[in-house]
C-alpha positions, -999 to +999 in steps of 0.1 A: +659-389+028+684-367+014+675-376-024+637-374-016+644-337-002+670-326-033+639-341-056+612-322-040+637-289-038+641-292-071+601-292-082+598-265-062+624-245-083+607-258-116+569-255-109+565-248-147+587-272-162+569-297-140+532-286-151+543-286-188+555-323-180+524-332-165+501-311-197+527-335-220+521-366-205+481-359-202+482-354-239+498-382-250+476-403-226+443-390-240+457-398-277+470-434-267+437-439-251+418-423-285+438-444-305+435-474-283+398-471-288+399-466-328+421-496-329+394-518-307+366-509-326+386-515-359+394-555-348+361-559-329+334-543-357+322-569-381+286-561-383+266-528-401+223-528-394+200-501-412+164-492-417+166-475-443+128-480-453+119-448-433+109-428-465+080-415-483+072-450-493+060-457-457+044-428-451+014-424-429-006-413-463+010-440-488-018-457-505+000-489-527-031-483-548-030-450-554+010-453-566+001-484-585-024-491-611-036-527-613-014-539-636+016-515-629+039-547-607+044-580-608+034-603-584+052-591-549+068-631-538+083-649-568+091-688-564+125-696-550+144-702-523+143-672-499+164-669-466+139-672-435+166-667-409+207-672-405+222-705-392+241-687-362+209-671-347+189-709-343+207-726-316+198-763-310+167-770-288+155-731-301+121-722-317+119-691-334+087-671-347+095-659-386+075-634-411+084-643-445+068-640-480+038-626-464+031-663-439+038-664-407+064-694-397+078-715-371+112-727-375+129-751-349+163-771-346+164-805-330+193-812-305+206-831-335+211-799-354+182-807-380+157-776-391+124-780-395+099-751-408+063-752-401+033-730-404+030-711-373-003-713-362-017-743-345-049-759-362-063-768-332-076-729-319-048-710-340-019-705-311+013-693-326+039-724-318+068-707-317+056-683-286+060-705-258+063-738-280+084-770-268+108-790-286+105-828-282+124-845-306+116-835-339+081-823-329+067-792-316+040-791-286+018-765-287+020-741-259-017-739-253-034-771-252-001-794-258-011-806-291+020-820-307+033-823-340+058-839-360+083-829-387+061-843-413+035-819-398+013-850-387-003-846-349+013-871-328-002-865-295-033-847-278-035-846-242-064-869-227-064-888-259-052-923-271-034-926-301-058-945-320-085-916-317-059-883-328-075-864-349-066-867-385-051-834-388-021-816-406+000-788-401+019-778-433+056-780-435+080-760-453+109-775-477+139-759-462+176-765-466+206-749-449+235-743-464+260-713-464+249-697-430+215-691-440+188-714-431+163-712-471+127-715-475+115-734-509+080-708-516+060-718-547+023-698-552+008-731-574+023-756-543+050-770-567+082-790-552+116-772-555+135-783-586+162-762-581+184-759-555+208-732-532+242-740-541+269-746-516+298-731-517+332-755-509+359-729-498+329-718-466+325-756-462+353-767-461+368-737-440+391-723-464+375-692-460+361-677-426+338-657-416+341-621-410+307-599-404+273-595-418+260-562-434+220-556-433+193-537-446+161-532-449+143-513-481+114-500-494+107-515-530+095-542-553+116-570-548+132-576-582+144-542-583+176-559-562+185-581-582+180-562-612+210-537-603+232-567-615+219-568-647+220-525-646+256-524-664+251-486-668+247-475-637+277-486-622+296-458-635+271-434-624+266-445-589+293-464-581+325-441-594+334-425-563+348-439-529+333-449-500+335-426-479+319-398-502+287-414-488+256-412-514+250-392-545+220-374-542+228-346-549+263-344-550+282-317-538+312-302-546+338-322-526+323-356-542+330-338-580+361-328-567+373-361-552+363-381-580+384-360-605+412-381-593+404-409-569+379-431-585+365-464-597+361-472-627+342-502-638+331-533-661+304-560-663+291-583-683+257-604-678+246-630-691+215-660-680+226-697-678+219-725-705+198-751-688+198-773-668+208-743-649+184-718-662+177-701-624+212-690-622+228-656-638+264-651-643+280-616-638+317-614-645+326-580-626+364-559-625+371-524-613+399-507-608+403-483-576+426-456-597+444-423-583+452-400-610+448-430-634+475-453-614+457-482-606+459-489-568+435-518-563+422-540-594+397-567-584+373-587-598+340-604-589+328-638-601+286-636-597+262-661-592+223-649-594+207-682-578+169-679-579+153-644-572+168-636-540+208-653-534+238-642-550+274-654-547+299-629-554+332-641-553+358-619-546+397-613-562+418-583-551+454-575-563+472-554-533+497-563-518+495-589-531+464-610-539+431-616-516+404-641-523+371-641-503+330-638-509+305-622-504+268-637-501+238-622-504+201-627-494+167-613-498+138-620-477+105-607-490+089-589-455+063-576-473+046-560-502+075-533-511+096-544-480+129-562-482+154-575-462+191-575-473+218-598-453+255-596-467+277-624-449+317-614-457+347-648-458+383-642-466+410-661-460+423-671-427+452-640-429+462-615-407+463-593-435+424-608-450+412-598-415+417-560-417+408-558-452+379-573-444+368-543-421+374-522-450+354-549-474+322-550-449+320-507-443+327-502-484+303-527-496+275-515-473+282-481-480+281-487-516+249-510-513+235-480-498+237-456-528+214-479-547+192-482-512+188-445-517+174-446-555+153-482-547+132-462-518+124-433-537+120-450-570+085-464-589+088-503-609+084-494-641+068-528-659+073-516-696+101-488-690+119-473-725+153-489-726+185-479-747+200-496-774+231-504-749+206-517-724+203-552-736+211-568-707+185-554-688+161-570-714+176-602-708+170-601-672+133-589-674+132-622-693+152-644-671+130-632-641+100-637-656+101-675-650+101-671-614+060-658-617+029-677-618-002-671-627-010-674-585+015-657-574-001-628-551-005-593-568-009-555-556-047-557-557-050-591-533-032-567-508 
């Protein structure tokens, strides 16, 4: 008792020293638990989701025809392969409804992991299958009068009837493939089979590489305006020179001039369409340098596949600390006339060190992405637009894209 009584004697005489303790401690508890926080949401954040489509474009009053004249944009859904939906959000036994390329879709996975896209709606009396639609097997039963179908899209099974008297009836099925994460759609406007193909890449395969976050976004514009950018050497400079965490350009102010005075990026490109047999694929060889005051801090380099009108593989090489290898892929899903969606999955290597750059790697690239998101929704597709002398690979993509467009493919005035 005697200690307890010289301890509480000796508070007494020291009421301030012992508040200020108490202040001190508090402090340092608030800024463990600040920076407790800031380091949770740095190892737990992996994914980035914006509508950024809320502009002028979708107005109340925005008349498509009135911006447009007839002849002012290509056809809205080139042929390709087009991401319907990612692997990880189709579990087996799962149905899922899906708006793509202006159809509505079902897509399903068996319990043996196997997808299967259909048309949505029932030909019986036009139920949607994947609202309330049961797996069995490879076949889908409708949900309102139990009509089933197969994967081939043949009806196997009518409630009340034998199966010599099923009606001869189809359902049309979707060439679909997964690979990569993302679960593709082959669309062709004249009904043509896919003679191309999405390319797989080993390193994910294989699991050299893991997975990290996702990135997406939608926009408000013509669809080959995306892929385009690549091709857009020039404005890379323009855009693209200052960091991250400037935000966008419009209108810049006078921080982003400063900043960039000394912390910048400074960049490189060349682009260049594919001999055939692989004439649907682009190649973009990409380097930077992430330079303060002209001492280069980060070099890197990115090896770029165009695949088709809406996938790109960009594979990724950074020098810091070392070297870091990784990619990036990217998909475009038509939504709509003048409505895109843009998914960015993120791999690098299995590293302690790969796993916090690749916070960094998911925030920059989306912030960066969003610069051109800015100019894309407040932008009009200029079919015949006056290009410079230096500008030639822009002409060379105009003509690459081309082949993805039929004569059937839906334009502005069938909308």
């Amino acid at each position: 008792m005697s200690v307890l009584n010289h301890l509480d004697q000796l508070l007494n005489e020291t009421p301030a020293l012992y508040n200020l303790n108490n202040i001190i401690i508090l402090i340092f508890t608030l800024i463990f638990v600040y920076f407790s926080h800031l380091i949770y949401k740095l190892f737990t954040f992996n994914e980035i989701v914006a509508d950024l489509s809320i502009t002028k474009w979708n107005d109340k009053h925005f008349d498509l025809k009135r911006l447009y004249n007839r002849q002012d944009l290509p056809p809205h859904y080139p042929n390709g392969w087009f991401s319907v939906l990612e692997s990880r959000d189709l579990k087996p036994n799962q149905i899922k409804p899906i708006d793509a390329f202006g159809v509505d879709l079902v897509v399903y996975r068996e319990l043996t992991g196997k997808v299967h896209v259909l048309d949505a709606y029932c030909p019986h009396l036009g139920a949607n299958l994947a609202i309330g639609g049961r797996i069995i097997g490879d076949s889908v039963r409708c949900p309102f009068h139990g009509w089933t179908f197969n994967s081939k899209g043949v009806c196997t099974q009518v409630p009340g009837l034998e199966c010599a008297n099923l009606p001869k009836v189809q359902i049309k099925v979707w060439e679909c493939v997964e690979e990569n994460g993302f679960i593709f759609v082959w669309h062709h406007s004249e009904g043509e089979e896919a003679n191309w193909f999405p390319i797989q890449i080993p390193e994910i395969s294989q699991s050299k590489l893991v997975y990290r976050g996702r990135a997406e976004h939608i926009v408000k514009c013509h669809l080959q305006e995306i892929p385009e950018n690549g091709a857009d050497v020039q404005h890379l400079n323009e855009l693209h020179e200052g960091p991250e965490f400037l935000g966008t350009v419009v209108n810049r102010s006078k921080f982003y001039n400063f900043v960039t005075k000394f912390l910048r990026y400074d960049w490189r490109a060349n682009w260049q369409p594919c001999p055939a047999p692989d004439q649907h694929i682009a190649h973009m060889d990409l380097r930077s340098t992430y330079s303060l005051f002209g001492y280069p801090l980060m070099p890197f380099s990115l090896d770029v596949l165009q695949i088709g009108p809406a996938n790109v593989h960009l594979k990724l090489t950074i020098h810091f600390l070392g070297e870091m290898n990784g990619y990036i892929i990217q998909t475009i899903t038509p939504l709509g006339p003048l409505k895109n969606k843009i998914v960015h999955h993120f791999y690098t290597e299995p590293t302690f060190k790969s796993f916090l750059f690749s916070k960094f790697m998911i925030y920059g690239e989306a912030r960066m992405v969003e610069r051109d998101i800015v100019i894309w929704n407040n932008k009009k597709f200029l079919k015949q637009p006056y290009f410079a002398k230096h500008e030639t690979p822009l002409v060379k993509f105009r003509r690459w894209f081309s082949q993805f467009y039929t004569d059937k493919c839906p334009k502005h005035e069938d909308w």
